[in-house]
Each structure stands twice: as C-alpha cells, then as structure tokens.
DSSP file (Angstrom, degrees, kcal/mol; ACC not computed):
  #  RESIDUE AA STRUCTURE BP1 BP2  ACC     N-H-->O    O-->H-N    N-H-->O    O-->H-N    TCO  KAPPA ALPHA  PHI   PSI    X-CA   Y-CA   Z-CA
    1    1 A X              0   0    0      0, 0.0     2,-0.3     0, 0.0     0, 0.0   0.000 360.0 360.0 360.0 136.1   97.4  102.7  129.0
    2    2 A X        -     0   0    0      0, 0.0     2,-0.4     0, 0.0     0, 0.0  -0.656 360.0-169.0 -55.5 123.6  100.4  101.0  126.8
    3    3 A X        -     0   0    0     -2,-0.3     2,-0.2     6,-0.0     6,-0.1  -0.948  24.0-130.6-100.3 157.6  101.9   97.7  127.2
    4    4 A X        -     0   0    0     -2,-0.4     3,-0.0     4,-0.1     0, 0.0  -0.609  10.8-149.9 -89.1 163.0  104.7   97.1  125.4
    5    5 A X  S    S+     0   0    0     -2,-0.2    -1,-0.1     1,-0.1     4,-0.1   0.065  81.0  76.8-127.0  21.7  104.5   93.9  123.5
    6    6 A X  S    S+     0   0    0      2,-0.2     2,-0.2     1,-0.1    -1,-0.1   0.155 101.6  22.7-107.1  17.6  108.0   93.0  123.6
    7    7 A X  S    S-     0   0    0      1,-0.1    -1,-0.1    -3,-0.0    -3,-0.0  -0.983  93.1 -66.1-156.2 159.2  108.1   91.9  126.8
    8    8 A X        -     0   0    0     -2,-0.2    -2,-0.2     1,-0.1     2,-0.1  -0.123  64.6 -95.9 -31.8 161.0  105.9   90.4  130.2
    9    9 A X        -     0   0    0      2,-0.3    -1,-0.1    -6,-0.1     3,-0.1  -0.285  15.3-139.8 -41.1 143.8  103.6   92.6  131.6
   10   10 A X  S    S+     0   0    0     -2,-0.1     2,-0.4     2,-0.1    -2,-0.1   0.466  86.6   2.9-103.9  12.3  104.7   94.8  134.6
   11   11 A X  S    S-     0   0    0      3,-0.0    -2,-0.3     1,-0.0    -1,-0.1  -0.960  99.4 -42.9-161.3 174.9  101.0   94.0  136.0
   12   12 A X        -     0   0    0     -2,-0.4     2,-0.4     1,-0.1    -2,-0.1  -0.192  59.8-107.7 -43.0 130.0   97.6   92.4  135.7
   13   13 A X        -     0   0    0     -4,-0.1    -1,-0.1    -2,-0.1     0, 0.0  -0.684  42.9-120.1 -70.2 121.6   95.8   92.4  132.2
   14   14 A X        -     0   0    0     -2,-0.4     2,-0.3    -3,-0.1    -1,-0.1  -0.248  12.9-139.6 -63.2 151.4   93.1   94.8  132.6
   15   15 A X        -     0   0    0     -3,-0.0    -1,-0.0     1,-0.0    -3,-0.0  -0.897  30.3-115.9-110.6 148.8   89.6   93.4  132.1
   16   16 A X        -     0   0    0     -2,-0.3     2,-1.0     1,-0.1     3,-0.1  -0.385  33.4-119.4 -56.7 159.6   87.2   96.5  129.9
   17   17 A X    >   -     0   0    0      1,-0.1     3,-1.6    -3,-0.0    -1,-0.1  -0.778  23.1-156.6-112.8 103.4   84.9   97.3  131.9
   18   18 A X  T 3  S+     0   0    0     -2,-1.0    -1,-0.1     1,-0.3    -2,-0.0   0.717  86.9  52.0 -45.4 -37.1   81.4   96.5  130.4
   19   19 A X  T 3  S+     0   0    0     -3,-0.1    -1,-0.3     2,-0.1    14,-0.1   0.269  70.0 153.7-103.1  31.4   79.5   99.1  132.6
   20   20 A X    <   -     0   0    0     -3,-1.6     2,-0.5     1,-0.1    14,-0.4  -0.235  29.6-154.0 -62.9 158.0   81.2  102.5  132.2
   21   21 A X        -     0   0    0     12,-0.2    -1,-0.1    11,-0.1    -2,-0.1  -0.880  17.6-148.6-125.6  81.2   79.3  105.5  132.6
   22   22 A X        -     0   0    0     -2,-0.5     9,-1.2    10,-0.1    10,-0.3   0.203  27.0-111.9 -57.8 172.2   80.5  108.6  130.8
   23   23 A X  S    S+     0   0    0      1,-0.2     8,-0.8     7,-0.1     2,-0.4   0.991 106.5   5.9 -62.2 -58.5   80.5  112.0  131.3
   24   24 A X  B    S-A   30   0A   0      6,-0.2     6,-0.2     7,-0.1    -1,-0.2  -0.941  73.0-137.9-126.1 134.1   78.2  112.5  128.5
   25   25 A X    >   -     0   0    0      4,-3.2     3,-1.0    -2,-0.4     8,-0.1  -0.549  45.7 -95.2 -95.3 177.2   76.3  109.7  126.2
   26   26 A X  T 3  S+     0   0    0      1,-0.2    -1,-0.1    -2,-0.2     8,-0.0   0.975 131.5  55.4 -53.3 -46.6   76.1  110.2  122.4
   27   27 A X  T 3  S-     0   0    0      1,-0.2    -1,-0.2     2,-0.1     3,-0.1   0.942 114.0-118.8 -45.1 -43.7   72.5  111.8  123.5
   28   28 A X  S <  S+     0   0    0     -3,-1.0     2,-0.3     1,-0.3    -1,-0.2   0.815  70.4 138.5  86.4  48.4   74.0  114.1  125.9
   29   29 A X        -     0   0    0      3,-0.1    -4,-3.2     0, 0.0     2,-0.5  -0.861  49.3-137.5 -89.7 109.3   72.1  112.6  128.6
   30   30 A X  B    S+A   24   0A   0     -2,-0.3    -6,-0.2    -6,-0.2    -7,-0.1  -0.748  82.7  19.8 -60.7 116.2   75.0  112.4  131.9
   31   31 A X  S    S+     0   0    0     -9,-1.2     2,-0.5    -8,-0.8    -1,-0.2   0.690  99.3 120.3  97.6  13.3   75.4  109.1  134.2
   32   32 A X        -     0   0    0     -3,-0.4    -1,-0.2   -10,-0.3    -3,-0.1  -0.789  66.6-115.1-103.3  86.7   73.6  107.0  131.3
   33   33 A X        -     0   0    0     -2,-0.5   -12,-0.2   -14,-0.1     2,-0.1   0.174  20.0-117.3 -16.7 121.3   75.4  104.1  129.8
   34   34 A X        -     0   0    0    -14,-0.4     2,-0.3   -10,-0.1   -12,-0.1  -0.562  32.8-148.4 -61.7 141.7   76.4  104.1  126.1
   35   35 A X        -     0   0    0     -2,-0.1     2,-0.6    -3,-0.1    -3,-0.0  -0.922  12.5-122.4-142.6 117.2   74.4  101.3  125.2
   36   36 A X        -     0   0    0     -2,-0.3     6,-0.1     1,-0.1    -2,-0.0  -0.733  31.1-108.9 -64.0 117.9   76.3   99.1  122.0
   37   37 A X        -     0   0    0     -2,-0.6     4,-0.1     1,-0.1    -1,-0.1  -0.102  38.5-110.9 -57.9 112.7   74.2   98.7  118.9
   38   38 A X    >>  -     0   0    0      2,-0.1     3,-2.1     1,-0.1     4,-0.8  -0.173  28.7-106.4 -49.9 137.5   72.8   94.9  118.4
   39   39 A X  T 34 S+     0   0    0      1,-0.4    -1,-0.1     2,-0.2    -2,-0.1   0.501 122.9  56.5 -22.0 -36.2   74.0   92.8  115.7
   40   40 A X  T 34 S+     0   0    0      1,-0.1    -1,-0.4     3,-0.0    -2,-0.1   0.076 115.3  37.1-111.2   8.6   70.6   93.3  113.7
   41   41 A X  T <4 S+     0   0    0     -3,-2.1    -2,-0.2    -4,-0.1    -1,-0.1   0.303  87.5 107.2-133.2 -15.7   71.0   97.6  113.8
   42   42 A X  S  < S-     0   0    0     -4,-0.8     2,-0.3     1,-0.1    -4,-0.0  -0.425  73.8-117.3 -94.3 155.9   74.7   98.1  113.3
   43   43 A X        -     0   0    0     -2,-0.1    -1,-0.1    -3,-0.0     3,-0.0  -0.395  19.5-130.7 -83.4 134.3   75.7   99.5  109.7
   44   44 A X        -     0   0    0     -2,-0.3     2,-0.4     1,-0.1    -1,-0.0  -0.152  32.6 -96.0 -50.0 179.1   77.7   97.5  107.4
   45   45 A X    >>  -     0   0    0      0, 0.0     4,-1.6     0, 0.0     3,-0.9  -0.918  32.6-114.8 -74.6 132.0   80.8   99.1  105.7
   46   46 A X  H 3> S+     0   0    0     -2,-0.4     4,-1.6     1,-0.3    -2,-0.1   0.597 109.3  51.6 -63.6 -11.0   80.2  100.1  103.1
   47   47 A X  H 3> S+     0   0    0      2,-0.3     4,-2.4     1,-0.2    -1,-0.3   0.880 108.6  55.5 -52.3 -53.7   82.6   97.6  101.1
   48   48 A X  H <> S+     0   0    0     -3,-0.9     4,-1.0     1,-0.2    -2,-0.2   0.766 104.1  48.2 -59.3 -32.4   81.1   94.9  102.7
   49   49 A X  H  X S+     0   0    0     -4,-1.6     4,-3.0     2,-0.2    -2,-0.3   0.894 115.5  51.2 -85.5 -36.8   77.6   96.2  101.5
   50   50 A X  H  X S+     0   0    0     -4,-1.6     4,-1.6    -3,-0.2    -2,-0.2   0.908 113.9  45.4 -25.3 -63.2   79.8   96.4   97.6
   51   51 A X  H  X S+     0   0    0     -4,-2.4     4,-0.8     1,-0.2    -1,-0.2   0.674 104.8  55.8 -77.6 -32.5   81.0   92.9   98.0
   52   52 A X  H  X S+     0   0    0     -4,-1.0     4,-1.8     2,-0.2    -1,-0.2   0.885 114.9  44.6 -77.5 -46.8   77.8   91.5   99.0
   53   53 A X  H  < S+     0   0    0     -4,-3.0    -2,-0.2     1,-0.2    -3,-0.1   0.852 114.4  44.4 -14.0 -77.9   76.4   93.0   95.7
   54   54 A X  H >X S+     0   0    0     -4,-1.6     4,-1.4     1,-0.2     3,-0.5   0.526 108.2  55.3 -69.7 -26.0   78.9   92.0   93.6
   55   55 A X  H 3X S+     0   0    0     -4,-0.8     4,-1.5     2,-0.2    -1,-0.2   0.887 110.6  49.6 -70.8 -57.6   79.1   88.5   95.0
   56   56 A X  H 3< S+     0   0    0     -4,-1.8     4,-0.3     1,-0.3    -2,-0.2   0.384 111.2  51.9 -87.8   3.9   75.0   88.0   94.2
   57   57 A X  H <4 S+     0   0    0     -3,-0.5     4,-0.3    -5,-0.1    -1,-0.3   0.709 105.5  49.2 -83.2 -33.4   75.5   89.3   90.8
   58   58 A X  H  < S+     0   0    0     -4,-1.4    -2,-0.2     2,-0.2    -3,-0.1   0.744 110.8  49.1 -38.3 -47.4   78.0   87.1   90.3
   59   59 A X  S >X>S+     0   0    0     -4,-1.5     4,-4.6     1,-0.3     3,-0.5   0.905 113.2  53.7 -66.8 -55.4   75.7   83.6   91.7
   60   60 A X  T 345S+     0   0    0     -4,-0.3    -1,-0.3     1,-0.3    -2,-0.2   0.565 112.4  40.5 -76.5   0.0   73.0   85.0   89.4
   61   61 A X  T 3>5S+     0   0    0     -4,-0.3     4,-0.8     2,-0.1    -1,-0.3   0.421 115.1  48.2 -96.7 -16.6   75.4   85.0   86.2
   62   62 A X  T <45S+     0   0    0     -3,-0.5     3,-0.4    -5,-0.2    -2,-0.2   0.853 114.4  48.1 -98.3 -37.4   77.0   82.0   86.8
   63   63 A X  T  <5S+     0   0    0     -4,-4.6    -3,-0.2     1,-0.2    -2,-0.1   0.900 120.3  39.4 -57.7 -41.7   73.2   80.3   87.4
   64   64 A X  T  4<S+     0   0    0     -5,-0.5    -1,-0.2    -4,-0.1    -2,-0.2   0.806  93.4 103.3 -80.3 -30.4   72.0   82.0   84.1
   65   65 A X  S  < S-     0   0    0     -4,-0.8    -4,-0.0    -3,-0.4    -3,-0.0  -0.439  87.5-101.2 -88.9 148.3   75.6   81.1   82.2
   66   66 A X        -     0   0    0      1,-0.1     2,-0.3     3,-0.0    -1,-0.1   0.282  48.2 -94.1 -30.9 171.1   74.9   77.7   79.6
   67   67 A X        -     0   0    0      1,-0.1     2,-0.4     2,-0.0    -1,-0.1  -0.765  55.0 -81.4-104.6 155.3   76.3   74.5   81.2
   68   68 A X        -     0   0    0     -2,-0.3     2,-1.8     1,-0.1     3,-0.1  -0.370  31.0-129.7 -71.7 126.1   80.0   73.5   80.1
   69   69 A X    >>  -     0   0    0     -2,-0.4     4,-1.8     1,-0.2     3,-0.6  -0.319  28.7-173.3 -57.0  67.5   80.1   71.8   76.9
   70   70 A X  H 3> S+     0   0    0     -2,-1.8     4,-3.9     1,-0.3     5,-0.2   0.884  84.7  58.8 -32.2 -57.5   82.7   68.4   78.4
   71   71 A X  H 3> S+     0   0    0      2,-0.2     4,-0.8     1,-0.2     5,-0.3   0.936 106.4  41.7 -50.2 -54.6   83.0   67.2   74.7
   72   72 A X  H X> S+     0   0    0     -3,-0.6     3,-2.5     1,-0.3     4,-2.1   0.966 116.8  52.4 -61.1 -56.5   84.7   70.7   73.1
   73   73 A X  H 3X S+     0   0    0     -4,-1.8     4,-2.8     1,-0.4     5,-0.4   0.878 108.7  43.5 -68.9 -36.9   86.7   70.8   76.0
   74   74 A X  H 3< S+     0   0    0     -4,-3.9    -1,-0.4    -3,-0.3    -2,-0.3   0.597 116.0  52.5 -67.9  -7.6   87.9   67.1   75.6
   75   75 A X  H <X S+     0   0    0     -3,-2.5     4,-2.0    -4,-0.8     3,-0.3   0.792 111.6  48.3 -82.9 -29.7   88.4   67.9   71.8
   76   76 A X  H  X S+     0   0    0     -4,-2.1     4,-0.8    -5,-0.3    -2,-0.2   0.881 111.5  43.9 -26.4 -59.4   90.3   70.8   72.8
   77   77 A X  H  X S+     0   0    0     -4,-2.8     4,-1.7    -5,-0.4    -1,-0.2   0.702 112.5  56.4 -68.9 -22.6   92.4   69.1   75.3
   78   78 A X  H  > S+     0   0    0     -5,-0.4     4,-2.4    -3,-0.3    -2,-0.2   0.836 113.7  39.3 -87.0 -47.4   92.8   66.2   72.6
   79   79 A X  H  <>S+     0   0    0     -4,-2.0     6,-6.8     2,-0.2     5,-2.5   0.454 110.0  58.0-103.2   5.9   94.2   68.8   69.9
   80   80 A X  H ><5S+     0   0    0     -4,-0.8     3,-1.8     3,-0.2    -2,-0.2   0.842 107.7  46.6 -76.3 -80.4   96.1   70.6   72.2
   81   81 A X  H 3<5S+     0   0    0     -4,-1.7    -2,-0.2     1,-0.2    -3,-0.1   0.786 112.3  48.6 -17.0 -58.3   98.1   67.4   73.2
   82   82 A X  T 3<5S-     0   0    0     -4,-2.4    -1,-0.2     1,-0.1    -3,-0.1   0.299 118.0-111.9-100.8  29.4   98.7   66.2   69.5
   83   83 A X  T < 5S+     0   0    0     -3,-1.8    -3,-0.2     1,-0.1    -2,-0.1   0.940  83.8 120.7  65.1  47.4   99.9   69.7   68.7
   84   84 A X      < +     0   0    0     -5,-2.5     2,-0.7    -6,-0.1    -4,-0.2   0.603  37.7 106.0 -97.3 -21.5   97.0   70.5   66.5
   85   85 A X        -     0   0    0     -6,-6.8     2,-0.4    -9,-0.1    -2,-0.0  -0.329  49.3-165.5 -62.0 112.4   95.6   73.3   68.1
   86   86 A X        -     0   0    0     -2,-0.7     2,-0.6     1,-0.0    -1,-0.1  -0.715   7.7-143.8-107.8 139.1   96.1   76.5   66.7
   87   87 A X        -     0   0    0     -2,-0.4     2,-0.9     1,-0.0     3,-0.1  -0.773   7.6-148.3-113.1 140.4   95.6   80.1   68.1
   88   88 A X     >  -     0   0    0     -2,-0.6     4,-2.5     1,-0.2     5,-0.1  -0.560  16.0-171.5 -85.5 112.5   94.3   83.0   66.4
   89   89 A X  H  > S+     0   0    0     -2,-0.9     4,-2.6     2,-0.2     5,-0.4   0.997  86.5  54.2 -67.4 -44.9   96.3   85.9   68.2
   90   90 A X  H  > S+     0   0    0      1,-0.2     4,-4.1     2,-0.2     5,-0.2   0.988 115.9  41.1 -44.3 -67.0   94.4   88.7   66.6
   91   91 A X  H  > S+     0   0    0      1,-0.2     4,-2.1     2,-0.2     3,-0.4   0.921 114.2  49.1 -53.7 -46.3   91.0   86.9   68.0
   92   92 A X  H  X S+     0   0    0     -4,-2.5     4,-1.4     1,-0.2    -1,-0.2   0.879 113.9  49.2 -43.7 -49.8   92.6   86.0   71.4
   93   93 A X  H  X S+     0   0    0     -4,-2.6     4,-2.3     1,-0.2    -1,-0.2   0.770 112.6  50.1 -53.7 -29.4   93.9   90.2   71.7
   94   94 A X  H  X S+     0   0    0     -4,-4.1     4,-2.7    -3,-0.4    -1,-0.2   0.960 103.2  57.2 -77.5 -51.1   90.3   91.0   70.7
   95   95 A X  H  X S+     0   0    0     -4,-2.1     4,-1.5    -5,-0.2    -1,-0.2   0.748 113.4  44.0 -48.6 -38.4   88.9   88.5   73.6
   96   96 A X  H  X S+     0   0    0     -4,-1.4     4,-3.1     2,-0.2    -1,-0.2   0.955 104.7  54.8 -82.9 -57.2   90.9   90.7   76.1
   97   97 A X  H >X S+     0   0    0     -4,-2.3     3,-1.8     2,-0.2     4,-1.6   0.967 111.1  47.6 -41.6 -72.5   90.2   94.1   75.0
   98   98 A X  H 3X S+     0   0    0     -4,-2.7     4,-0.7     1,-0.2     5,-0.3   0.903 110.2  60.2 -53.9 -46.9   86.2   93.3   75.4
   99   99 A X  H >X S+     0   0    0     -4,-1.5     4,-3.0     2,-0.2     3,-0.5   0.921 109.0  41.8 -20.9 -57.8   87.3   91.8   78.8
  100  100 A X  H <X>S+     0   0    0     -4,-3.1     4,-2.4    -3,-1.8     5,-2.2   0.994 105.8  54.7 -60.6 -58.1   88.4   94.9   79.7
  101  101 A X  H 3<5S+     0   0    0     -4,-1.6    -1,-0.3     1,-0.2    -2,-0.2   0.478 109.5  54.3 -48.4   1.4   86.1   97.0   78.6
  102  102 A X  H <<5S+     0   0    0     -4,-0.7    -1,-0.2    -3,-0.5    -2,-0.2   0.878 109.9  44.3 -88.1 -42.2   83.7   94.9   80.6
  103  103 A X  H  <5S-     0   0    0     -4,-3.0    -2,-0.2    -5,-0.3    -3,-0.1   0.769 118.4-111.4 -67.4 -26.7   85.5   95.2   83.8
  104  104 A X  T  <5S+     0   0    0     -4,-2.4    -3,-0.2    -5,-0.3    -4,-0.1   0.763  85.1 115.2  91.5  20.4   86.0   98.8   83.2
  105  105 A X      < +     0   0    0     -5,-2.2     2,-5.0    -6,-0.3    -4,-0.2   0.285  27.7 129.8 -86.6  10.6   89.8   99.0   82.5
  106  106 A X              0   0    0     -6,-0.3    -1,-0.1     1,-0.3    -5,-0.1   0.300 360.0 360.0 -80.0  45.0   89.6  100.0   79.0
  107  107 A X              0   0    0     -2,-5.0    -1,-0.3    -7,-0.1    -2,-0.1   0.627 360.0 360.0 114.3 360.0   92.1  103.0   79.4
C-alpha cells in the first residue's frame, strides 16, 4: 500500500505486523517466522567496516604524531603579522604533490 504524502490519510496508519508468517522462510521451512538477526550477528556494510578502519588508523597516527611545537607557531603568527613571512612557492607546490601522492590522487 501507498499513501500519498501530500495530503491526510484516507484511513488508519497501519501498524507492521511483528508476527507475520510467510509462505516460505529464507530456510524453506512453511508457517515459520522469519526470525530478525540480533544486533550482535547482523553484518556491517561494508563502508561502515572502511570507515571504522580508516578512522583507527587515523587515532593511532595522530597518538604517534610529535606534540605541536606552540613557540614556532607563535613565531609564525608573529612574522606573519609584521609582514615578514615569506613563502617558498616551489617548496609549498612540492608539499602538495607528496600530499597527493599519499592520498592516492597523484594522477
């Protein structure tokens, strides 16, 4: 059954019905309830199992990476401000290419 969802209902909202009894279960046992598979059995997707990976490689790189050096960044910030800072483009283009290649864009 349809409802349309641009308008009331022409009836009662149907409730599922929790106990159905098919013609045939996945077994191919008749008159036996499909039974849903518990939280603790049912398969991930497989993205979800990707993402959980990548996510705990991530924790463990970030745990492992040095802690951030506050002073360079406050001389940074400092020489940024009084217009001293200068950027090497060459080195910055270089920084991106190995970026890529890390990620696995390189072309």
């Amino acid at each position: 059954m349809v409802d349309k969802i641009d308008g009331p209902s022409p009836g009662p909202a149907r409730k599922p019905d929790s106990a159905r009894t098919p013609a045939a279960t996945p077994a191919g046992r008749p008159g036996e309830p499909v039974s849903e598979a518990s939280p603790t059995t049912a398969v991930r997707p497989e993205s979800e199992v990707v993402e959980s990976t990548l996510l705990k490689r991530a924790e463990s790189e970030v745990n492992n990476a040095p802690d951030v050096d506050r002073q360079q960044i406050n001389r940074i910030k400092e020489a940024i401000s009084n217009g001293e800072f200068q950027v090497d483009p060459e080195r910055v283009a270089k920084a991106f290419i190995e970026l890529e290649a890390l990620l696995g864009g390189g072309g």
